[in-house]
Legacy VTK file of the C-alpha trace (Angstrom):
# vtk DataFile Version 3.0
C-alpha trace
ASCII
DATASET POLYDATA
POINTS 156 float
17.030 -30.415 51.657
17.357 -27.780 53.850
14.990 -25.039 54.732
17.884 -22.603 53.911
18.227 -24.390 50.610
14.412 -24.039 49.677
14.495 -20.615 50.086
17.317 -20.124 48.440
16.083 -21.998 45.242
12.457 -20.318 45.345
14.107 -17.166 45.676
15.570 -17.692 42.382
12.969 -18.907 41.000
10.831 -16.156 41.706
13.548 -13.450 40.585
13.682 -15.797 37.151
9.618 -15.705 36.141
8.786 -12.282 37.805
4.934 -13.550 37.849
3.174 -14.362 41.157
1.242 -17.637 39.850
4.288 -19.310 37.991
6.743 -18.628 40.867
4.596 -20.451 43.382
4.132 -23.351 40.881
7.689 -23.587 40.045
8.807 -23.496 43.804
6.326 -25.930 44.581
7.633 -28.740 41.968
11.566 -27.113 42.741
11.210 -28.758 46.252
10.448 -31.986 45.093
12.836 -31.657 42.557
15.626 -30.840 44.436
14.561 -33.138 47.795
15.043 -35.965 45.005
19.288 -34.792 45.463
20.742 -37.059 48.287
21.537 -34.692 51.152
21.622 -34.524 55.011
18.998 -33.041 57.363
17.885 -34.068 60.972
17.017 -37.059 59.394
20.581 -37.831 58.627
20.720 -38.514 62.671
17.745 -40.809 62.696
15.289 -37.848 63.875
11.714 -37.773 62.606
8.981 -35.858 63.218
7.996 -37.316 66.456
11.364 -37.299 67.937
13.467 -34.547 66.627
12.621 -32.723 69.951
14.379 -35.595 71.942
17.439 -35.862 69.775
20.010 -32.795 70.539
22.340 -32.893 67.524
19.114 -33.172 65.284
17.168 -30.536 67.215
19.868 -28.114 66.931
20.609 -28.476 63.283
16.979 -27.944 62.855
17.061 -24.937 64.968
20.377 -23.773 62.945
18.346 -24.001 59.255
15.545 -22.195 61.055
18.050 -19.041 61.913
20.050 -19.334 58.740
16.971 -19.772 56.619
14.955 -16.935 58.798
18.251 -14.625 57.760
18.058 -15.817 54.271
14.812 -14.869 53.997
14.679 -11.245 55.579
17.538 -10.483 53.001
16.258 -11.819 49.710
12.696 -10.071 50.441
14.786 -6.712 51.628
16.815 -7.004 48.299
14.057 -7.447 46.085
12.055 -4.970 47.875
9.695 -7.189 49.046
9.074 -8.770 45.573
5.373 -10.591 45.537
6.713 -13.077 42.922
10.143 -13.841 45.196
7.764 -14.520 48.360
6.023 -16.907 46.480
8.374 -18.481 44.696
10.051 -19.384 48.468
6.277 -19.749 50.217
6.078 -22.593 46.932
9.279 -23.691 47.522
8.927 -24.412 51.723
5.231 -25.594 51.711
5.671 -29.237 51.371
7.900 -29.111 54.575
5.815 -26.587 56.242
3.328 -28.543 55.567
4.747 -32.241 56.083
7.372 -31.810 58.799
6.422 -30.014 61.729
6.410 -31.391 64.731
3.769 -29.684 66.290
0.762 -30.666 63.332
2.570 -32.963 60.987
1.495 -35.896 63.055
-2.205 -34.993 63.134
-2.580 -34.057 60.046
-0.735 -37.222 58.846
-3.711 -39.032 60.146
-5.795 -37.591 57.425
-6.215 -37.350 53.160
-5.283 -35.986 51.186
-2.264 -35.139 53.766
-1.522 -38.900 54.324
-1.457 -39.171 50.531
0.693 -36.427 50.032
3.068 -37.567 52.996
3.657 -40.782 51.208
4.416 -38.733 48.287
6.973 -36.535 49.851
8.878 -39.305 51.506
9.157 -41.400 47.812
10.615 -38.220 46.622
12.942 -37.673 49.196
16.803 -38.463 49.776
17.932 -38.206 53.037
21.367 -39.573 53.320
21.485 -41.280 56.643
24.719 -43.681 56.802
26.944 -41.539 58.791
30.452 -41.606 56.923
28.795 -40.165 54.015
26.953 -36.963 55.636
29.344 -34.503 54.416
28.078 -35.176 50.911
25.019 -34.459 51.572
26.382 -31.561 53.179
28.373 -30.286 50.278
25.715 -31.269 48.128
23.032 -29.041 49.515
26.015 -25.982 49.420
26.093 -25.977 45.867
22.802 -26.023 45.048
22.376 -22.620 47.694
25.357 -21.736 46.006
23.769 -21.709 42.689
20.532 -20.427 43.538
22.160 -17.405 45.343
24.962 -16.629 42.332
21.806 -16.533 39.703
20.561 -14.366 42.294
23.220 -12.484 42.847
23.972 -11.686 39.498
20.206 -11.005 38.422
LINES 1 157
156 0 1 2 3 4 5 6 7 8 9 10 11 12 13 14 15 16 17 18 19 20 21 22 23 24 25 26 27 28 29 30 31 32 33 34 35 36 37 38 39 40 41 42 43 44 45 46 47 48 49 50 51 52 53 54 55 56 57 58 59 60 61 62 63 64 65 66 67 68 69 70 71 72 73 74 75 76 77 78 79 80 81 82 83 84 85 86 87 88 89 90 91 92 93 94 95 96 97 98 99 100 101 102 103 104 105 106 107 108 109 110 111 112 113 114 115 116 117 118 119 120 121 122 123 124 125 126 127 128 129 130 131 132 133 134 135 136 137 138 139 140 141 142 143 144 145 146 147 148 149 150 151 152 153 154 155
């Protein structure tokens, strides 16, 4: 999924349990859950960590999450008022990728455990769609789950 999507979905999650500890768990595991949903991503266009800088159409979806999910975030933390459970429910909820995919220390730290280990771990539960005639469900899939993330949100 998405950064955008993450957010969205830790967001929630940290509106739903209120608690610091228990909204970082629960966006933690969220990621994984919802990474296990087949969706699209730079990875969708054959980019990985060590080339998405190279690729144009995957560098610039990247860079599109990045603003959407920056936006995202600056709203959900001004609605809540800067809720300590929200941030962590979304700092739970992006780690993995923060973590996992960056292209600046994802491949050094890749090199090492328990990183390695928890790389391989990520990628098993992980569905990237990548045969191009069926990107736009990954597309519409990753939609609805911001979309219901941000109406139990909204509606909180």
């Amino acid at each position: 999924m998405t950064l955008t999507v993450h957010i969205a979905v830790g967001s929630a999650i940290g509106l739903a349990t209120g608690a610091p500890t228990p909204a970082f768990l629960l966006g933690l595991v969220s990621h994984h859950l919802i990474d296990i949903i087949p969706h699209s991503d730079p990875g969708s266009s054959g980019a990985t960590i060590y080339t998405i800088m190279k690729k144009k159409r995957a560098l610039t979806f990247a860079l599109l999450d990045i603003l959407c999910a920056s936006a995202l975030f600056l709203y959900v933390m001004w609605r809540t008022n800067f809720a300590w459970p929200v941030f962590l429910g979304v700092f739970g909820a992006t780690l993995p990728d923060l973590i996992d995919n960056s292209p600046y220390w994802s491949p050094f730290l890749r090199k090492y455990f328990p990183i390695k280990f928890y790389h391989d771990f990520h990628e098993t539960a992980h569905y990237t769609i990548r045969e191009k005639k069926y990107i736009w469900i990954g597309v519409i899939t990753q939609l609805l789950v911001a979309g219901a993330a941000l109406t139990f949100f909204v509606l909180k």
